[in-house]
N, C-alpha and C positions, 0 to 999 in steps of 0.2 A: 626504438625511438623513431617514429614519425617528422618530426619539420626540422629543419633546417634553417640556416638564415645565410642570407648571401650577405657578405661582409663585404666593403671593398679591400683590397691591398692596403698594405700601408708600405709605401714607395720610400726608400733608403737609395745612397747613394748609389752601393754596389749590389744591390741585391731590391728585390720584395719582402714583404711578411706578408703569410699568406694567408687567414685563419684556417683552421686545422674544425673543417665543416663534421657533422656528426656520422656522416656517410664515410667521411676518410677515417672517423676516430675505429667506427664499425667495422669496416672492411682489414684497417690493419689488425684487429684483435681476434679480427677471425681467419688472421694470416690470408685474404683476399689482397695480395700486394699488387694485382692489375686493377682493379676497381679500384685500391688506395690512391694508384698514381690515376686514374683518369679522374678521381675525384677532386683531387688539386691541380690537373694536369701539370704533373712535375714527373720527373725522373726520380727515383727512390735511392736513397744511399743501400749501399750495402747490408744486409737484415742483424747486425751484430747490435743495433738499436732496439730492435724491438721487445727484448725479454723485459730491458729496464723500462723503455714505454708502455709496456699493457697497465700496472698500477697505476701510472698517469693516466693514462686516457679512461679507466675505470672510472678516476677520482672526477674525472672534468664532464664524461657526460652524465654523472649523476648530477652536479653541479647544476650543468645544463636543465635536466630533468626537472629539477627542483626550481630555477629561475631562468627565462631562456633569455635574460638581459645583463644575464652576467656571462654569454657567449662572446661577446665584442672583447673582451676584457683577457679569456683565457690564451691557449696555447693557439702562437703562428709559427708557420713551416717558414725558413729563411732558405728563402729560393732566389738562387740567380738566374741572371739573366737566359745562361742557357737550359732553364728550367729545371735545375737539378740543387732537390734540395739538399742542403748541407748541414742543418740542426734545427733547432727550434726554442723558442721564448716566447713567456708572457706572462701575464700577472698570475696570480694567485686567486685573484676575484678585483671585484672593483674595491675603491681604498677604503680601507678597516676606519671605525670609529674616529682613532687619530688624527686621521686625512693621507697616510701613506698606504702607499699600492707596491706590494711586495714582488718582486720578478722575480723569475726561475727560466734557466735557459740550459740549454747545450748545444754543444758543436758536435757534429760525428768527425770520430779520430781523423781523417784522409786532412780535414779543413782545421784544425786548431793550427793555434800559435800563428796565425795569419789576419788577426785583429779582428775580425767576424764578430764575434759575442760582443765586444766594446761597442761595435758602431751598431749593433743589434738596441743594444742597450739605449743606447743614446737615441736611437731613431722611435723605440718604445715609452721610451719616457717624452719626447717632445710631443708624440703622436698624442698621449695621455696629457702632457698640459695643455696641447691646443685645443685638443675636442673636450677636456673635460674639466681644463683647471688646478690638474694635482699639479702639486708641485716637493711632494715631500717620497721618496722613494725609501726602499728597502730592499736589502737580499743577504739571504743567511746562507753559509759557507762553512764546509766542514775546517778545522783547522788544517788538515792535511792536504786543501786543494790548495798549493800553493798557484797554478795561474789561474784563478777562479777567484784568490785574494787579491794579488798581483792588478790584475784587471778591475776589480773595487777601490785601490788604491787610487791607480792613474783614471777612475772616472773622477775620481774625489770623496766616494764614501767614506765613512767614517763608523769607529767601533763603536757603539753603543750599548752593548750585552752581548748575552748567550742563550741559545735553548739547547735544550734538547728537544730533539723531534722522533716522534714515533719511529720512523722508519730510517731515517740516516743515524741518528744519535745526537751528540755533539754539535753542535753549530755555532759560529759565533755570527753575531746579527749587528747589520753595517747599515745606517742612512746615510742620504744624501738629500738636501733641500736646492732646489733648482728656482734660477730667475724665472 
């Protein structure tokens, strides 16, 4: 894949998001971890992320491929301040039929249980009403991620259903509607 798009950050209190540009998605899948990090100019966690990120990032620059205005919308590197990423989130796509926009995130293990992913969350969803209006969110959670629920709780989501999804199985499926 040829172009790229220069995103700006999206600025949080403790950190950036950074979007996760097609040159970093390429570089880590072809295990180029110095190109990765000058790509974002970040420091890279530990490589115990990458086996479950290549199906991601598979999934996101076909996406791309296929619409490159649903790149604003997918996967940012949550990077602090001292440029060392720590996980990543973002939508799914821009918001489904419905009007909600589904997020998926993670933390790499060194940084959980440290609030990160909440205020990941919260800084993704405002980002999303202010530049775009959503106001209705979504994320599905295996039953067995207890802080993954726990964290859907204290944002406020709420049960709604369940899927099954190809690749994890099991999920049950949480909204939240925001002022």
């Amino acid at each position: 894949m040829t172009h790229d798009l220069a995103l700006p950050p999206i600025r949080c209190e403790r950190f950036e998001l950074i979007s996760c540009t097609v040159a970093f998605m390429e570089a880590v899948l072809a295990r180029d971890l110095d190109a990765a990090a000058r790509a974002l100019d970040v420091r890279l966690p530990a490589s115990e992320w990458l086996d479950e990120t290549d199906p991601h990032f598979r999934m996101r620059l076909a996406q791309i491929a296929r619409d490159l205005s649903e790149h604003e919308w997918l996967t940012r590197a949550i990077v602090l301040p001292s440029r060392e990423m720590i996980g990543r989130i973002g939508f799914h796509g821009p918001p489904d039929a419905s009007g909600a926009a589904e997020l998926g995130y993670t933390i790499d293990a060194p940084w959980r249980r440290r609030g990160y992913a909440a205020d990941a969350a919260r800084c993704m969803m405002r980002w999303a009403r202010d530049a775009h209006g959503v106001r209705r969110f979504r994320v599905s959670i295996a039953p067995d991620n207890a802080p993954s629920l726990a964290m859907a709780a204290g944002l406020g989501f709420v049960r709604t259903g369940e899927q099954i999804d190809e690749i994890d199985g099991l999920e049950y499926v949480f909204e939240l509607e925001i002022a």
